[in-house]
N, C-alpha and C positions, 0 to 999 in steps of 0.2 A: 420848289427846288428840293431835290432827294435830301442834300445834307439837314438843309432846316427841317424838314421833317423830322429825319436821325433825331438831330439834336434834341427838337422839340420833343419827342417820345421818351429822350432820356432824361429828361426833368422834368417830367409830367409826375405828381406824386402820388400820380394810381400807380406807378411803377414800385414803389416800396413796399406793395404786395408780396411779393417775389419774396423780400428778407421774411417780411411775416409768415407767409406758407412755410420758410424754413425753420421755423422757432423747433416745431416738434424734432426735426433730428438736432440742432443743434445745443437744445436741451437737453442730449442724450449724450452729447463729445465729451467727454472726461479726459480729455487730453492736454495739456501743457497747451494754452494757448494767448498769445499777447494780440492785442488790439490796440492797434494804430489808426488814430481814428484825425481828422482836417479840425480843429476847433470852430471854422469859419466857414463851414462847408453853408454856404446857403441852402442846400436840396437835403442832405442830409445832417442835418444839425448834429453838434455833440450827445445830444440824449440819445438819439440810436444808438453810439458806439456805448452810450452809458447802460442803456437798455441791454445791449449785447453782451457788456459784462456782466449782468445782472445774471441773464438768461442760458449761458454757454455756463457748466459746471466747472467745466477745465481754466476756463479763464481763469490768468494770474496773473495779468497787467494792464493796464489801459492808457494807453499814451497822447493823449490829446493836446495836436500839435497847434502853439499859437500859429496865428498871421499865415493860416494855410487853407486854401478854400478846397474846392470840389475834386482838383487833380492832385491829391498830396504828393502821391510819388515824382510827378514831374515836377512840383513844386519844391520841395524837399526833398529831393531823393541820398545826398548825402547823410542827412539826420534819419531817414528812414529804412538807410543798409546799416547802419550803427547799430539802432532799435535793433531789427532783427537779427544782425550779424552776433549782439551781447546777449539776445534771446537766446539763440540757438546754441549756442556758447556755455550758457548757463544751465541746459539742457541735459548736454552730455557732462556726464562726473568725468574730472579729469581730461576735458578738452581742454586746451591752450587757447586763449585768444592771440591771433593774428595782429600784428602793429603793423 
C-alpha cells in the first residue's frame, strides 16, 4: 500500500541524512533562531534538536517540548504559536505583544 510505504520511508533513519548534509549551511545562519524541538519524538530524539543547537550559531533557544512525540505542531500546536509568536516578538525592538 502507497501510504505504508510513505510512512515507512519517513521513519526510516537513513532519512536523517538529509539534516546532516545540511550541517554545512546551517553552521553558517547567524541569525536569530529558536528551536522547538518533541522531547518524545521516537525518530528524532531530543539530541538532534540538542545537536542543532549546538551547530546553528544563531541559535538562542531550544524548547524541548515534554509529553510530545513526532507531530509537535499538531500535537501542541497552541504552546508552539506561543513559542514562536514570543520569538518573533522578542526579535523586533519595540514590537508589542498581541493578548
Amino acid at each position: 500500500d502507497k501510504t505504508k510505504r510513505f510512512l515507512a520511508g519517513q521513519f526510516d533513519p537513513e532519512n536523517n541524512r538529509t539534516t546532516t548534509e545540511l550541517l554545512d549551511g546551517l553552521r553558517r545562519f547567524h541569525r536569530p533562531t529558536l528551536l522547538v524541538w518533541a522531547k518524545d519524538d521516537p525518530h528524532f530524539g531530543p539530541e538532534w534538536g540538542e545537536r542543532l543547537y549546538r551547530d546553528i550559531p544563531g541559535a538562542v533557544r531550544l524548547e524541548l517540548l515534554p509529553e510530545t512525540g513526532h507531530l509537535l505542531i499538531e500535537e501542541k500546536p497552541e504552546r508552539f504559536s506561543a513559542l514562536v509568536r514570543d520569538f518573533l516578538a522578542e526579535q523586533v525592538p519595540g514590537a508589542e505583544r498581541a493578548n
